[in-house]
N, C-alpha and C positions, 0 to 999 in steps of 0.2 A: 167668627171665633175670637178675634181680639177684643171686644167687645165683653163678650164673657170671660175672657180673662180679666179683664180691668174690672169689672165688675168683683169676679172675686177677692183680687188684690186689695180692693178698695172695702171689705169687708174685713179685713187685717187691719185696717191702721188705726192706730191708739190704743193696739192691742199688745199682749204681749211681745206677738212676732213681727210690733211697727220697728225697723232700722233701716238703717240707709240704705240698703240692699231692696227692701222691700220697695221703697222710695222709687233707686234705679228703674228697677221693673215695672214700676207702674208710667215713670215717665218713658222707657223704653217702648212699652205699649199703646200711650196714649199717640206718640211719636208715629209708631204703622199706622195708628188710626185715622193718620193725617190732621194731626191736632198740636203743632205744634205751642201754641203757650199754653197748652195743658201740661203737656211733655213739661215744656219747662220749668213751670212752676213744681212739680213731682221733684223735677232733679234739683233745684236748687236747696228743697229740702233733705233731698239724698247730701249735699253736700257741706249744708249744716249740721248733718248731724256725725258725716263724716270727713272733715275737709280735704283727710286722703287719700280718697277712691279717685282717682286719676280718670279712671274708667266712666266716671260720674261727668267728671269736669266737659270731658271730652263730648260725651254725648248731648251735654248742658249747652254746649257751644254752639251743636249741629241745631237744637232745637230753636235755642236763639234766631239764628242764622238763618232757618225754615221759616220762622216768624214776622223775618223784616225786622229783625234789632241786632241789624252787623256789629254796631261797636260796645252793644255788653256782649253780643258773641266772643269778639275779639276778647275782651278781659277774661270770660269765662278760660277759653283756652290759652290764654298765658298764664294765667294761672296754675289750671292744668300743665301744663309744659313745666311749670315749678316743682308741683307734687310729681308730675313722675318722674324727671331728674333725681328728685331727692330721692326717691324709692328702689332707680335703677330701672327702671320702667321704659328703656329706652326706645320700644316702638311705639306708644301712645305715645311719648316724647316728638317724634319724628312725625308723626300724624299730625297731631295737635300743632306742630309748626309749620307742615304745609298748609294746614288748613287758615291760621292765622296770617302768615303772608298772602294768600286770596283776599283774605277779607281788608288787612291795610291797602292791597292795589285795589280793591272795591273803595273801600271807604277816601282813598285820595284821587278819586276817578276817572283811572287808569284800570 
């Protein structure tokens, strides 16, 4: 099934209804498919094109992180943890900072 949905998704983009929403969704789906730098490369377009989908960041960071690239993980979600601060967003906020302390006691190899 996700399959077919990526499939559709991916017949939207550079269309009228390509936005960063669209972006998410596709990196959300490539991510079940068990693809993470596919994932990632979607969302980091989802977060060029919206820098404050927090929602984006977050998911950006998991993909990363799935990937084997702990420390642009790590940036993606402090990042993230900026935007949704700034938005009031305070449970991605709270996510996105557990998740970043795993990856510094990973990344200092502890």
């Amino acid at each position: 099934m996700t399959t077919a949905i990526i499939a559709n998704l991916e017949k939207l983009l550079d269309g009228p209804r390509d936005n960063a929403l669209l972006r998410y969704s596709l990196g959300s789906e490539w991510l079940k498919a068990g693809d993470p730098a596919q994932a990632a490369r979607r969302l980091r377009e989802a977060v060029e094109r919206d820098a404050g989908f927090s929602a984006a960041w977050k998911l950006l960071g998991k993909a990363l992180a799935e990937s084997g690239q702990a420390a642009e993980a790590l940036a993606a979600y402090e990042r993230g943890i900026g935007v949704a601060e700034s938005k009031g967003d305070v449970q991605a906020a709270k996510e996105m900072t557990v998740f970043a302390r795993r990856l510094q006691k990973q990344l200092a190899g502890g």
